[in-house]
Residue, then its C-alpha position, 0 to 999 in steps of 0.5 A: x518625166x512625162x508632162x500631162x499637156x503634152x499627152x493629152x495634146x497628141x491625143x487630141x490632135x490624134x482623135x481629131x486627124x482620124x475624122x479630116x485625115x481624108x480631106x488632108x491627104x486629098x488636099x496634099x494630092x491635089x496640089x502635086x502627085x506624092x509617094x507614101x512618105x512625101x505625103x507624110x512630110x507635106x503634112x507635117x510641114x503643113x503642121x499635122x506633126x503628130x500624123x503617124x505613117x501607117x495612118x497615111x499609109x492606111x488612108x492612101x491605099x483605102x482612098x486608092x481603093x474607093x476610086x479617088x486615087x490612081x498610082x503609078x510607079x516611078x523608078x529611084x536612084x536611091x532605093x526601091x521604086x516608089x509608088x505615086x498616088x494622083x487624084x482621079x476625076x472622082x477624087x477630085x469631085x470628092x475633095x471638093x465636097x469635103x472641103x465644102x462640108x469642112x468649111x460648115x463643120x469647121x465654122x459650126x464648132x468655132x461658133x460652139x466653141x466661141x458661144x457666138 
């Protein structure tokens, strides 16, 4: 049986993650350069649980192409090489930029929400 709440809570965390999945998966970066997946897992541990794979993978490659990553590729004992994303020096301006315009957004929104 599927409960109601429980759909329309992942619907909504979906909806929101595709306006601040840039601004996260820039923040993972800035602390540590990761692979595909181990991106994916900083961001669950980070509490974005419902962020699905090919959308991480999807917003690396895009970021990588705007010029806000680089990559470079590390060889692994337990299977393919992996392809690491860094931040580039754009990157790192563009993330600083985002996480000014979260913190207005974010402050907006809590303000609306709260009738305050």
């Amino acid at each position: 049986m599927c409960n109601t709440s429980n759909v329309e809570s992942s619907q909504d965390q979906s909806q929101l993650l595709k306006g601040v999945l840039d601004l996260a998966v820039l923040a993972v970066l800035a602390d540590e350069d990761g692979y595909g997946y181990d991106v994916v897992r900083r961001l669950r541990e980070g509490g974005l649980e419902g962020v699905a794979e090919a959308s991480v993978y999807g917003t690396l490659r895009r970021l990588f192409v705007d010029g806000l990553l680089s990559s470079y590729v590390v060889p692994s004992d337990e299977g393919p090489h992996r392809k690491y994303y860094a931040l580039t020096k754009d990157g790192r301006k563009r993330l600083v930029s985002m996480t000014s315009s979260w913190a207005t957004f974010a402050e907006a929104v809590e303000r609306i929400v709260n009738r305050k």
